[in-house]
Each structure stands twice: as structure tokens, then as C-alpha cells.
Phi, psi and omega in degrees: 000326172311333181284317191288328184276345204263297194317283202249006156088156193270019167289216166257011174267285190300319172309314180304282200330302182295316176324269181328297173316334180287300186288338177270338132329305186293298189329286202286327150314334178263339178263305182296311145336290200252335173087012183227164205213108178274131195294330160315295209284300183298316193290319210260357189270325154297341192251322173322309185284351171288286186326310182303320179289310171324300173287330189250094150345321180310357285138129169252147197254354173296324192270234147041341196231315193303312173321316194255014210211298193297277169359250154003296229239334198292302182288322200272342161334293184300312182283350176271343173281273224287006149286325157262345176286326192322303192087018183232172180264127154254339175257177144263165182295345169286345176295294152351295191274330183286333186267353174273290167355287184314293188302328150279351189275303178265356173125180175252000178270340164257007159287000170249010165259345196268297196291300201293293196309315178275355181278292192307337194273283225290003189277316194301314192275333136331299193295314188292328213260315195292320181285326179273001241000077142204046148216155173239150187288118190109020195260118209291131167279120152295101211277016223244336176285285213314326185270358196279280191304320146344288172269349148330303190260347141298305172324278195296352180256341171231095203268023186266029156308306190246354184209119187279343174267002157265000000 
């Protein structure tokens, strides 16, 4: 948090910023445990970032529903395509919900930076994991840390995100 405070200031800036960050650490420690994104957590982490734009300058709250509209529809398209040809689940639905979260709290424009960065961390540490054997390929992965930290190292490289003004 020191970082996230040192970064974006002892403001309402920095309280969001440690906010979001607190809730995508807890997400992603709990998806790697478990394989799972708890809809208390994903859910209440979304209307939080709907509200802070309603309520916190900092935020257009229009920029808030798309992100988080965008978030959402970026994952679950794809995986309702690859469900109907399969006939399988390739995400779980909490993913979904964890990528809408993100999109309300930064927006809809850094989500295909967010998405590329976990997809590309989590292909590499598969990958990697699949060499030393000790995953075989098709073995589900917890994707909920790799978009956690994502949008964590978006969050922190472009903090005029949550403050246009910084």
C-alpha cells in the first residue's frame, strides 16, 4: 500500500487507488487458493467502482458503466462462443465479473491492455509449469490473479486513471 500511496498521494485519489488495490490482492490470493472470484468480493468491488464515479469527482460515471459493460462483455463473449461450439466451459464466470470490476474502477480504455498483459503472464507461467511437468496442458488455470496484477501494473503506470489530473 505504501507504494500505491507514495504513487497517487494521501488524497481521495490515493484512498481509491489503495482501495481497488486491497480488493484485487484479496481477489487474487483467493482465485489462486481456490479457483474461484467470490461474487461478494467481485460484485461488491463493482458497484463500489460505479458509486466512487457517481459520488468522487474523479470519475465520469458514464466512463464507469461502459468500463465495466465493456469489462464484462470483453470475456464473457468469447467464452459463450467457445461453449457453444465445444460444448465446455473454458472460464469461469467470475472472471467475467472481476474484468467488469476493473473497467468500472479505470475505464474501458485500458482493458485490452489488461486482458493482453494476463493472457500473455498467464500463457508464459503455463507454459512454463506444462516444461518442468507439473501441469499438463488443459490443466485450468487461475486466471483472476494474472488480470488482478494487470490491472494493478496499468493502475500504477497510468495513474491519470483514477485522477485525470494527475
Amino acid at each position: 500500500m505504501s507504494l500505491v500511496l507514495w504513487r497517487f498521494g494521501w488524497g481521495v485519489t490515493g484512498a481509491s487507488a489503495a482501495l481497488l488495490t486491497a480488493w484485487l490482492i484479496t481477489l487474487a490470493i483467493i482465485d489462486q487458493d481456490t479457483h474461484l472470484l467470490p461474487d461478494c468480493l467481485t460484485l461488491s468491488g463493482l458497484w463500489g467502482g460505479l458509486l466512487l464515479a457517481a459520488v468522487v469527482p474523479l470519475h465520469d460515471p458514464v466512463t464507469a458503466i461502459l468500463g465495466a459493460t465493456c469489462g464484462y462483455l470483453l470475456l464473457r463473449v468469447p467464452a459463450a462462443a467457445y461453449e457453444s461450439l465445444t460444448g465446455q466451459s473454458g472460464m469461469g464466470h467470475g472472471d467475467f465479473k472481476l474484468l467488469a470490476m476493473i473497467g468500472a474502477w479505470l475505464g474501458p480504455t485500458p482493458l485490452l491492455t489488461v486482458i493482453t498483459m494476463a493472457s500473455i503472464g498467464g500463457a508464459l507461467w503455463a507454459g512454463a509449469k506444462a516444461l518442468r511437468g507439473r501441469g499438463a496442458v488443459g490443466t485450468p488455470l487461475a486466471f483472476g490473479p494474472w488480470l488482478a496484477s494487470a490491472a494493478w501494473i496499468t493502475l500504477m503506470w497510468n495513474p491519470h486513471l483514477l485522477d485525470p489530473a494527475l
